[in-house]
ZAVOMI-945079 format. One record per residue (C-alpha): x, y negated, z; residue in three letters; residue number from 1. Coordinates in steps of 0.02 Angstrom, whole numbers. Layout:
REM ZAVOMI-945079
SITE     px     py     pz residuo num
SITE      X      Y      Z     ALA NUM
...
//
This chain:
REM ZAVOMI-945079
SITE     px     py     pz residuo num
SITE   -181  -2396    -77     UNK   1
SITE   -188  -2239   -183     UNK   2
SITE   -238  -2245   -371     UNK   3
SITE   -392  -2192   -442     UNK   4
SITE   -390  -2074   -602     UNK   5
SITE   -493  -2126   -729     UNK   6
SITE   -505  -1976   -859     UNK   7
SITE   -567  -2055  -1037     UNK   8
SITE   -726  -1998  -1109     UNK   9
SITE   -697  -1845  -1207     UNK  10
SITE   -811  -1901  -1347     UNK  11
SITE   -786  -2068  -1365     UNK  12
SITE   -611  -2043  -1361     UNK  13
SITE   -576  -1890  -1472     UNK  14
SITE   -693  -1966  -1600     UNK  15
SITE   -599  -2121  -1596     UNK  16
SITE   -436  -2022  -1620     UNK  17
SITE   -498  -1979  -1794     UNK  18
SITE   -471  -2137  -1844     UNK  19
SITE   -295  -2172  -1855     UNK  20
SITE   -259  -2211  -2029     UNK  21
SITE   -221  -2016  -2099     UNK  22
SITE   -267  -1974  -2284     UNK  23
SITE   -275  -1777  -2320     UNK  24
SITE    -95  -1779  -2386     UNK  25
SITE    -25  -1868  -2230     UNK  26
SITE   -115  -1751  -2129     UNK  27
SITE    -71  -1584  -2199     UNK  28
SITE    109  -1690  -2212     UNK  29
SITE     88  -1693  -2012     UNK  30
SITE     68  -1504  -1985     UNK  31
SITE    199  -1471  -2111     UNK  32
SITE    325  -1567  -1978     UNK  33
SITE    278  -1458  -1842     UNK  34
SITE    304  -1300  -1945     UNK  35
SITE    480  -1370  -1985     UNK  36
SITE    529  -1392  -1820     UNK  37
SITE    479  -1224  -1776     UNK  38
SITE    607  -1144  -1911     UNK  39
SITE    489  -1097  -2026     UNK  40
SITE    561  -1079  -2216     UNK  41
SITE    403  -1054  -2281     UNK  42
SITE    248  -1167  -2268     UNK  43
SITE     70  -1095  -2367     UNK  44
SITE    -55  -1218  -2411     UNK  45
SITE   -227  -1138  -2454     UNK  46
SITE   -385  -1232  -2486     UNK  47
SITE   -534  -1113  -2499     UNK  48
SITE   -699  -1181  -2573     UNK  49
SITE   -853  -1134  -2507     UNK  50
SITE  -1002  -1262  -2486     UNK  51
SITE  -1017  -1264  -2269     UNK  52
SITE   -891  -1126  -2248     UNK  53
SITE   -757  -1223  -2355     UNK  54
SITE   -595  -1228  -2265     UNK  55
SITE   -398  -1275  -2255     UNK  56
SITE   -249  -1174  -2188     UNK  57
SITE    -64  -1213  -2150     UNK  58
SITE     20  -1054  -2111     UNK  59
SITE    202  -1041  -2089     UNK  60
SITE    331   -909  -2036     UNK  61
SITE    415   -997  -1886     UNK  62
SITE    466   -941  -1734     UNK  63
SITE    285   -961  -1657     UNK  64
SITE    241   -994  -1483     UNK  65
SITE    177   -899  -1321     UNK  66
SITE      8   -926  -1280     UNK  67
SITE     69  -1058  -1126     UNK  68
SITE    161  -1139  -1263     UNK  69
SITE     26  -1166  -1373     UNK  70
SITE    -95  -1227  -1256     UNK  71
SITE      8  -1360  -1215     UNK  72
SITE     36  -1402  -1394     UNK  73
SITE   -144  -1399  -1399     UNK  74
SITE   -152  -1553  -1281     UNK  75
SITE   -180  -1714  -1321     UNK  76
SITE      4  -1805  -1282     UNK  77
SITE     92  -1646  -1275     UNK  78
SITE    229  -1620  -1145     UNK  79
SITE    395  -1585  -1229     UNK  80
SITE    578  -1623  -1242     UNK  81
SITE    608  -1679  -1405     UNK  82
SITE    793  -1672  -1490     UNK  83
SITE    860  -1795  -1593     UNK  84
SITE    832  -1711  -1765     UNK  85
SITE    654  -1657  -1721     UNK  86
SITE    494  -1737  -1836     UNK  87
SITE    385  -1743  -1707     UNK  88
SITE    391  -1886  -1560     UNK  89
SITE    205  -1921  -1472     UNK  90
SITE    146  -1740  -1456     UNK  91
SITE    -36  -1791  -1548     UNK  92
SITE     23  -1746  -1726     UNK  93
SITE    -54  -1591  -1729     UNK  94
SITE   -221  -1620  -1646     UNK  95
SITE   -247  -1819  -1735     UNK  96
SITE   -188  -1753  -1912     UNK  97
SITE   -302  -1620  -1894     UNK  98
SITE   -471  -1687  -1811     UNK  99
SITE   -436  -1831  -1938     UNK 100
SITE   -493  -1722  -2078     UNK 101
SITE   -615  -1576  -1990     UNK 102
SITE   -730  -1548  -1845     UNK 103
SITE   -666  -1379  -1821     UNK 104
SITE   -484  -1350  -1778     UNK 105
SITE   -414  -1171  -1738     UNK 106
SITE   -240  -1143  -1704     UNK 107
SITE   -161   -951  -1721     UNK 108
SITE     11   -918  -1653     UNK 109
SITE    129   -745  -1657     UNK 110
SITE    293   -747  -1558     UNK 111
SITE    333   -574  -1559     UNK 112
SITE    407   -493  -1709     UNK 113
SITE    376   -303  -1634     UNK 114
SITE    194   -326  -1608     UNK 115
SITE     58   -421  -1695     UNK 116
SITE    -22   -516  -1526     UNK 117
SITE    -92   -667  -1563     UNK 118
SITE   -153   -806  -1451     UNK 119
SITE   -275   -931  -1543     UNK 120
SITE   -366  -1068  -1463     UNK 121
SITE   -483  -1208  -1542     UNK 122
SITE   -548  -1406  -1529     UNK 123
SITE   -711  -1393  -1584     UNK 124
SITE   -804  -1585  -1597     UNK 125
SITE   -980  -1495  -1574     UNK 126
SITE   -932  -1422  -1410     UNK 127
SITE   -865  -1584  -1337     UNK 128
SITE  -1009  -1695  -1370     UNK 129
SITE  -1107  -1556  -1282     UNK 130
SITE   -994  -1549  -1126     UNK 131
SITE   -905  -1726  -1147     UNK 132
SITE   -773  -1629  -1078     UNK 133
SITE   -564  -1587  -1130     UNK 134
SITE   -568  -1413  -1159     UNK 135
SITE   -500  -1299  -1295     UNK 136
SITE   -611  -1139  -1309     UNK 137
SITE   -510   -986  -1340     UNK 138
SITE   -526   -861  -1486     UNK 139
SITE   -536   -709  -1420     UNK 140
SITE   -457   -564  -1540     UNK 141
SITE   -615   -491  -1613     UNK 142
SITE   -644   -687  -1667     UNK 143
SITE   -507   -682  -1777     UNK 144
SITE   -574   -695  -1946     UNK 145
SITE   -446   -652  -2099     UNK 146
SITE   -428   -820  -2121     UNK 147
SITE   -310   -826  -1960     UNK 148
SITE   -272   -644  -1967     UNK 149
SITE   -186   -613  -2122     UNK 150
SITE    -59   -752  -2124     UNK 151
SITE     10   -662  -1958     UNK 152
SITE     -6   -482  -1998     UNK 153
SITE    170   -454  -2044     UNK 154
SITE    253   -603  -1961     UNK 155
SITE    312   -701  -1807     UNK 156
SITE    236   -894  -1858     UNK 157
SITE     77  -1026  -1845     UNK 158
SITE    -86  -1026  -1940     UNK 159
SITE   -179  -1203  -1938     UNK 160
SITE   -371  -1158  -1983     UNK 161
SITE   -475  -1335  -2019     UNK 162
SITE   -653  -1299  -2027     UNK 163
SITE   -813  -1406  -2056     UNK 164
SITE   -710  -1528  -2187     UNK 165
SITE   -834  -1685  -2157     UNK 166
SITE   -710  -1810  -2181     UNK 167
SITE   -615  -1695  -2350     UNK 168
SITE   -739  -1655  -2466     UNK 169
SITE   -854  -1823  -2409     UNK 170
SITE  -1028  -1727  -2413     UNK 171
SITE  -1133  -1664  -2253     UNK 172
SITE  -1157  -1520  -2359     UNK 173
SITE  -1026  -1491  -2504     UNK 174
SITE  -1102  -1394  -2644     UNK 175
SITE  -1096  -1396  -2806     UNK 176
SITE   -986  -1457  -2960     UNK 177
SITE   -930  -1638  -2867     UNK 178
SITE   -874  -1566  -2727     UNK 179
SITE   -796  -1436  -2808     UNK 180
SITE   -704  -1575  -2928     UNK 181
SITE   -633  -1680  -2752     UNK 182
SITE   -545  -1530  -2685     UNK 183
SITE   -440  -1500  -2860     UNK 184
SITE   -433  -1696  -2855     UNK 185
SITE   -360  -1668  -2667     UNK 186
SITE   -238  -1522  -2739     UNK 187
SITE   -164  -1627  -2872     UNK 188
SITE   -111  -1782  -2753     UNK 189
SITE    -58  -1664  -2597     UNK 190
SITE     65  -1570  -2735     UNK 191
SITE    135  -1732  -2783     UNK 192
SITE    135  -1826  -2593     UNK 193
SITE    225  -1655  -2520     UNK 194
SITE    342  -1632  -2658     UNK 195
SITE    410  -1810  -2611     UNK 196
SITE    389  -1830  -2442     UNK 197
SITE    511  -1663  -2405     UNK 198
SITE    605  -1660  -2568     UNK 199
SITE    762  -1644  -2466     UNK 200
SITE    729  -1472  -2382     UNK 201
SITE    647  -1440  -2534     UNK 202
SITE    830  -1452  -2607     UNK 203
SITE    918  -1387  -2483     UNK 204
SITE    985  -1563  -2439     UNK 205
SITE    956  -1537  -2252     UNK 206
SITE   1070  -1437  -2157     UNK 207
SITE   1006  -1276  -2085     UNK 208
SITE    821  -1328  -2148     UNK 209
SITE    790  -1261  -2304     UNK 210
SITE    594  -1258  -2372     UNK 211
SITE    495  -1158  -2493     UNK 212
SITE    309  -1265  -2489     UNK 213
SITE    156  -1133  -2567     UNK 214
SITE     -7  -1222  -2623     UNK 215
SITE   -139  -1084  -2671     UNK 216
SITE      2   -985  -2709     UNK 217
SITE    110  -1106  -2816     UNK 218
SITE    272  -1166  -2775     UNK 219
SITE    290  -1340  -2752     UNK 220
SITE    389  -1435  -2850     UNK 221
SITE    506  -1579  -2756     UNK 222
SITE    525  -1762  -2839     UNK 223
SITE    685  -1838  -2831     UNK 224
SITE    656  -2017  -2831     UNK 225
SITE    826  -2058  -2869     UNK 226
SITE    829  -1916  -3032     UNK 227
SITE   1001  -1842  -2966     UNK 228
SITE   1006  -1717  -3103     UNK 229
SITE    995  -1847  -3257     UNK 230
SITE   1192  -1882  -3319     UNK 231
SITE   1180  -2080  -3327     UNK 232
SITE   1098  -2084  -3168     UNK 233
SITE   1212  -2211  -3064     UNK 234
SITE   1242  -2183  -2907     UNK 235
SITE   1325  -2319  -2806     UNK 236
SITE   1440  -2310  -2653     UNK 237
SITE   1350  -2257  -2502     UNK 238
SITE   1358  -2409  -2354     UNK 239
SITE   1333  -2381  -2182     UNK 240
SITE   1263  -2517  -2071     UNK 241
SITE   1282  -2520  -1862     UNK 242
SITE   1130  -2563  -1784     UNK 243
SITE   1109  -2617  -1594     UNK 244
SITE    939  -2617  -1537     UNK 245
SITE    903  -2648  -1330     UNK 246
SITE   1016  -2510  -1246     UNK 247
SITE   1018  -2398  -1407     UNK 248
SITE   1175  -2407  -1543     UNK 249
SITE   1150  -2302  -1707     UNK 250
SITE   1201  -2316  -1882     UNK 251
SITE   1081  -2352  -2028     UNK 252
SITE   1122  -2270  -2216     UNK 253
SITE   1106  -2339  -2377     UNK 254
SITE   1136  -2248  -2530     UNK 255
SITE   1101  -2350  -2696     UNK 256
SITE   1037  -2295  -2859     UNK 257
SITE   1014  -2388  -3030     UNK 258
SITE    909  -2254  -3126     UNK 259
SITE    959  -2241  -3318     UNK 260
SITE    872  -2360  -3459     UNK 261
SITE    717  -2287  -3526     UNK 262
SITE    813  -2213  -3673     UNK 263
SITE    968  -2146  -3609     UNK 264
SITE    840  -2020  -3503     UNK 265
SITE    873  -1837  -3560     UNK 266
SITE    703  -1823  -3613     UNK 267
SITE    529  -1942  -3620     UNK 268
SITE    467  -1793  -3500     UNK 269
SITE    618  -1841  -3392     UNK 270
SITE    567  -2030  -3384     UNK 271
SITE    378  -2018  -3364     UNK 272
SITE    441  -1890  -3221     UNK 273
SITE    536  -2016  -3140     UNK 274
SITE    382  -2136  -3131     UNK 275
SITE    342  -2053  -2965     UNK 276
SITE    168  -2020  -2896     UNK 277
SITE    115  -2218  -2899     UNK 278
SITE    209  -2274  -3062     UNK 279
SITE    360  -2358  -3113     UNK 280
SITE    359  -2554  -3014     UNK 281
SITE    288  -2482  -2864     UNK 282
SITE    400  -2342  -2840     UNK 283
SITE    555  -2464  -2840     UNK 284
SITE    641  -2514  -2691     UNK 285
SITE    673  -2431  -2530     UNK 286
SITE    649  -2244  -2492     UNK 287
SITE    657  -2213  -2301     UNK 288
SITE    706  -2049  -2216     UNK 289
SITE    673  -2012  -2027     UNK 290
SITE    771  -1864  -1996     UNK 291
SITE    780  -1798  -2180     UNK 292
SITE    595  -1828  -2201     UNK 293
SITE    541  -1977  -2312     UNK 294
SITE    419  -2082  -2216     UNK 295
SITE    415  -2255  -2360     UNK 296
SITE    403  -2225  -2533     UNK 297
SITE    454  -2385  -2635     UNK 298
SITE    447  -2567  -2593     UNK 299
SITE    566  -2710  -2534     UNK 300
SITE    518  -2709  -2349     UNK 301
SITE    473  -2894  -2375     UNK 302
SITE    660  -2934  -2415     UNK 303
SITE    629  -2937  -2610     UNK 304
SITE    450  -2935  -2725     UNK 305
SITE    426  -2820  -2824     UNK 306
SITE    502  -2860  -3014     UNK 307
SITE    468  -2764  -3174     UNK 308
SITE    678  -2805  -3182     UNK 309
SITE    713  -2706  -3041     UNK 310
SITE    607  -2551  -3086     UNK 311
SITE    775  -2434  -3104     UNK 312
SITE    826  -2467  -2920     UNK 313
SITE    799  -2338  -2778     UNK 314
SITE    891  -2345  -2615     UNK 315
SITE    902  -2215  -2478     UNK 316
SITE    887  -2266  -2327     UNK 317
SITE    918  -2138  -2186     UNK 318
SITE    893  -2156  -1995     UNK 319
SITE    898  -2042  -1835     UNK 320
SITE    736  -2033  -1694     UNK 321
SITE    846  -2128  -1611     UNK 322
SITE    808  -2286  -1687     UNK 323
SITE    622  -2257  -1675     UNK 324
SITE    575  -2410  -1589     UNK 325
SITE    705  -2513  -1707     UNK 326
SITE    617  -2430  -1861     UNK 327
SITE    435  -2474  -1758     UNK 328
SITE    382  -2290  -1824     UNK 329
SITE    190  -2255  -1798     UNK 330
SITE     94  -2090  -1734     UNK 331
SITE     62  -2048  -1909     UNK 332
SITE    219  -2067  -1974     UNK 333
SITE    161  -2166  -2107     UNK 334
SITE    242  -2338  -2073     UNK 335
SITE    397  -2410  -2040     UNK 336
SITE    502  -2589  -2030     UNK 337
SITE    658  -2637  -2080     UNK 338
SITE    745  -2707  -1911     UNK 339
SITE    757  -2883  -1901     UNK 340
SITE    925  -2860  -1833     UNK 341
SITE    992  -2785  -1994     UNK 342
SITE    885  -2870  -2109     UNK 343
SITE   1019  -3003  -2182     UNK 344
SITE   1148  -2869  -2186     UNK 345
SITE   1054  -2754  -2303     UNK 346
SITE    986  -2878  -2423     UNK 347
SITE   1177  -2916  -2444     UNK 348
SITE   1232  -2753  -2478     UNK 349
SITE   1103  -2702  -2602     UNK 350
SITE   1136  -2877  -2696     UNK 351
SITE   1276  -2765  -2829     UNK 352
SITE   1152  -2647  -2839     UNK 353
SITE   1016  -2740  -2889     UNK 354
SITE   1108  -2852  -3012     UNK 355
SITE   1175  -2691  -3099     UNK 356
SITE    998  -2647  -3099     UNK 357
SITE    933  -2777  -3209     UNK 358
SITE   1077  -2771  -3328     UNK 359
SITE   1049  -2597  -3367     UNK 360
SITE    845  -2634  -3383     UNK 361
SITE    880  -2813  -3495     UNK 362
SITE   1019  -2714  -3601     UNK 363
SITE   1027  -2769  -3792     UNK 364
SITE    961  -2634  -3847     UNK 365
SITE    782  -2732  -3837     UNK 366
SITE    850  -2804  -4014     UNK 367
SITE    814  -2965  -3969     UNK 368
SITE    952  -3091  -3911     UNK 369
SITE    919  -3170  -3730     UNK 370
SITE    902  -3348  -3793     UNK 371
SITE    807  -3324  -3950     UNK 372
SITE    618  -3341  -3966     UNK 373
SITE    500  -3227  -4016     UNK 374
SITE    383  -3246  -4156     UNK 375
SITE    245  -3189  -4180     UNK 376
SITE    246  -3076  -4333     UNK 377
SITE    143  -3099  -4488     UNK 378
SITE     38  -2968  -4567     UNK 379
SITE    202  -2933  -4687     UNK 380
SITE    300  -2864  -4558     UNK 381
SITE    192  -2750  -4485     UNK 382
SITE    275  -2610  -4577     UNK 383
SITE    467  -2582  -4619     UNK 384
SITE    644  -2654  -4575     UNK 385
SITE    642  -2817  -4501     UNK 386
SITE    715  -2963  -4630     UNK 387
SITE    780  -3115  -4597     UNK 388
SITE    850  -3266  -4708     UNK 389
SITE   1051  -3280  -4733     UNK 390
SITE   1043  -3452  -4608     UNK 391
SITE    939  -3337  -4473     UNK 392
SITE   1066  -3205  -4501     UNK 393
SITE   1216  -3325  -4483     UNK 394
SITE   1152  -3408  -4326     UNK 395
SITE   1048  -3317  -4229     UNK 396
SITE   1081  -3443  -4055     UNK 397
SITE   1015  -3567  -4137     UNK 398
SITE    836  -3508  -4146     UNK 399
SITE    689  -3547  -4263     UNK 400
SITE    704  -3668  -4382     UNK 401
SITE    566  -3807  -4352     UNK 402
SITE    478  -3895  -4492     UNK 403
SITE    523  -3753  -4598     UNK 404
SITE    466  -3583  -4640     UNK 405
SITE    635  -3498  -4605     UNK 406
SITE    637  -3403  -4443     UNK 407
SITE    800  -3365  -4334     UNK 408
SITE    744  -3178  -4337     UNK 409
SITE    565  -3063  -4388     UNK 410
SITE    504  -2932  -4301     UNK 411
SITE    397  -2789  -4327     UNK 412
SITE    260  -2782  -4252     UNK 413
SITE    324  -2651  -4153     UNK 414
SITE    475  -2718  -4098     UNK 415
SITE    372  -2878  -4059     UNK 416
SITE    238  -2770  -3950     UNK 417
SITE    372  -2695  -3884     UNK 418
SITE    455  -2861  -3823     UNK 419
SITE    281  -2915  -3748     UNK 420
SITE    250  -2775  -3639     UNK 421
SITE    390  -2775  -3570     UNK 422
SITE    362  -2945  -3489     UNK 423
SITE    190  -2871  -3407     UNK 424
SITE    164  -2845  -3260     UNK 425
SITE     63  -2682  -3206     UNK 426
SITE    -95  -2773  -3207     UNK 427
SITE    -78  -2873  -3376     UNK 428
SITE     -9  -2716  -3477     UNK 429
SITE   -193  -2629  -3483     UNK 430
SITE   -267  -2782  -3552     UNK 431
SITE   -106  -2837  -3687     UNK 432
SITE   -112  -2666  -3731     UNK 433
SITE   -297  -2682  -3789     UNK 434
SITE   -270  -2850  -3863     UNK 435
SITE   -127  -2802  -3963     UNK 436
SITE   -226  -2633  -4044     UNK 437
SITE   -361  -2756  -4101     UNK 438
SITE   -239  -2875  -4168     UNK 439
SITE   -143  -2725  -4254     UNK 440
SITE   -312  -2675  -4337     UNK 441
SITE   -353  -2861  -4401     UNK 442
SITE   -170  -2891  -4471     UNK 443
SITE   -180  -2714  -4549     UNK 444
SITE   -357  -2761  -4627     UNK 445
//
């Protein structure tokens, strides 16, 4: 008996789409991997505020595509072979990124360096609740505002035009100064989320793939996470792990870091650079690359918690397309697992790394010896060297003295402070921090 084709509702379905889990970074993120794949070496970012007629372009200068080409990349599930260094793997990146943040999306493309034809096409959500029907509506060329037109003018490449930005600036209609205030809001955190996700074409660290990222003009700055250019920056060996997973072999690699101590940093610029866009003990751990393209930013992958010790480790971790369904990558891009299969082996082979990692962080250069206690300082030390008595000097290991006044070692306050917060975690430190101003004030009074 034949089948019967049941063709999803149009808008149910696309509206549904819009729901997968992007945030504007991820999404423009998204585009960005399509305009890599097409050779582009330079990707503009422009967000243009303008209450109801606000809108978002990604324009690059890849090879662009014929107008068959792009309607098919205008299809939901796109039809294409991919390779096995290619960022893209569904075919819905471009339309779910997109539709995730805007009601409106055109698409320009120019394949032909000699002459400036350009085929543009559109999803537009109004349209489809109307019809209820799949269809792209073409942009005819006296439809092409500047917008779409510029970009191309001089250039083979692909201009991404998102329009009606509901789900962006969060207002039905976004005037005024708090609408205004979210879109700088949104420039900050896509600077910092692009400049780490693609720091490695950013730096030239992917062969033939080389980036230059524009946002409203600026260049944007890549982030490191594993501060390559500071001179006590330690990088381990690298250690490659085979991974078999149903019919598919591959190779995963690791490539350790233990970041210096806070003061051997060339500069405190340096170190609060390094903190990375979601601080210090969330930005340890694992960084994993699909391709060249980072896809997890920090954190243990369940294999360790995360330990104000082990802030100074980073470890690359690198994997082809191959290992897609190993890695269990998502549509988005925006999640991955550690195998199970390879799970024991890499918690063994970052073990050195991570013990080298907390002797650097717990070096003596705290001033305070591992076994001693700390007192708590009196309002005569709040100010100058620390003292201690000639028995306290003597015998530091032995601690204080009980039923005495002499103390093993004094602090300043300071120093003691110091010691403190550096047993918070990120939640406590807000709340010592405010304790110990107030108690600064009343010992000072």
């Amino acid at each position: 008996m034949p089948g019967i084709e049941v063709i999803p509702s149009a808008k149910r379905l696309i509206k549904s789409l819009r729901d997968m889990g992007y945030d504007f970074s991820q999404a423009v993120a998204d585009i960005v991997d399509n305009s890599i794949e097409a050779g582009a070496t330079l990707v503009a970012i422009d967000l243009e505020f303008d209450g109801d007629d606000s809108w978002v372009r990604i324009a690059d200068n890849g090879r662009g595509m014929k107008p068959e080409e792009l309607r098919e990349a205008m299809r939901y599930g796109a039809k294409r072979d991919y390779t096995e260094d290619d960022l893209g793997k569904f075919g819905l990146g471009l339309k779910t990124a997109s539709m995730s943040q805007c009601q409106l999306l055109s698409v320009a493309s120019r394949c032909n360096p000699a002459r400036a034809d350009i085929a543009a096409y559109s999803w537009d959500l109004d349209h489809i609740e109307r019809t209820n029907r799949w269809e792209i509506l073409p942009i005819e060329r006296n439809g092409l505002g500047p917008a779409i037109r510029e970009p191309l003018k001089d250039s083979t490449g692909t201009v991404v035009l998102w329009q009606q930005l509901d789900r962006i600036l969060g207002y039905k209609h976004p005037y005024g100064e708090a609408a205004r205030k979210r879109l700088s809001q949104i420039c900050r955190d896509i600077e910092l989320h692009l400049g780490m996700v693609f720091h490695r074409f950013l730096a030239g660290d992917v062969r033939g793939k080389r980036l230059k990222l524009l946002l409203n003009g600026n260049d944007i700055k890549l982030w490191d996470p594993f501060c390559r250019t500071e001179p006590k920056t330690n990088k381990l060996q690298p250690i490659t792990i085979p991974i078999q997973h149903e019919e598919v072999s591959g190779t995963v690699l690791l490539e350790p870091y233990v970041l210096p101590h806070q003061e051997d940093f060339s500069s405190s610029e340096a170190f609060r650079g390094a903190s990375g866009p979601a601080n210090w003990n969330q930005q340890q751990g694992f960084y994993i690359y699909r391709a060249g393209r980072m896809i997890q930013s920090g954190g243990w992958s369940n294999l360790h918690a995360p330990d104000e010790h082990m802030k100074l480790a980073r470890v690359g971790v690198s994997f082809s397309p191959v290992l897609d369904e190993a890695f269990k990558i998502n549509v988005a891009k925006m999640r991955v697992q550690m195998p199970t299969q390879i799970r024991d082996s890499v918690k063994d082979a970052i073990s050195p790394m991570r013990k080298l990692a907390r002797e650097t962080y717990d070096r003596k250069s705290a001033h305070v010896p591992r076994s001693a206690s700390v007192p708590v300082p009196s309002p005569g030390v709040i100010a100058g060297p620390s003292t201690s008595s000639p028995a306290a000097s003597s015998h530091p290991e032995e601690g204080p003295k009980t039923g005495g006044s002499t103390q093993s070692m004094v602090l300043t306050f300071e120093e003691w402070a110091k010691c403190l917060l550096a047993k918070c975690t990120r939640s406590e430190r807000r709340i010592v921090e405010k304790l110990l101003s107030r108690l600064k004030k009343d010992l000072a009074g």
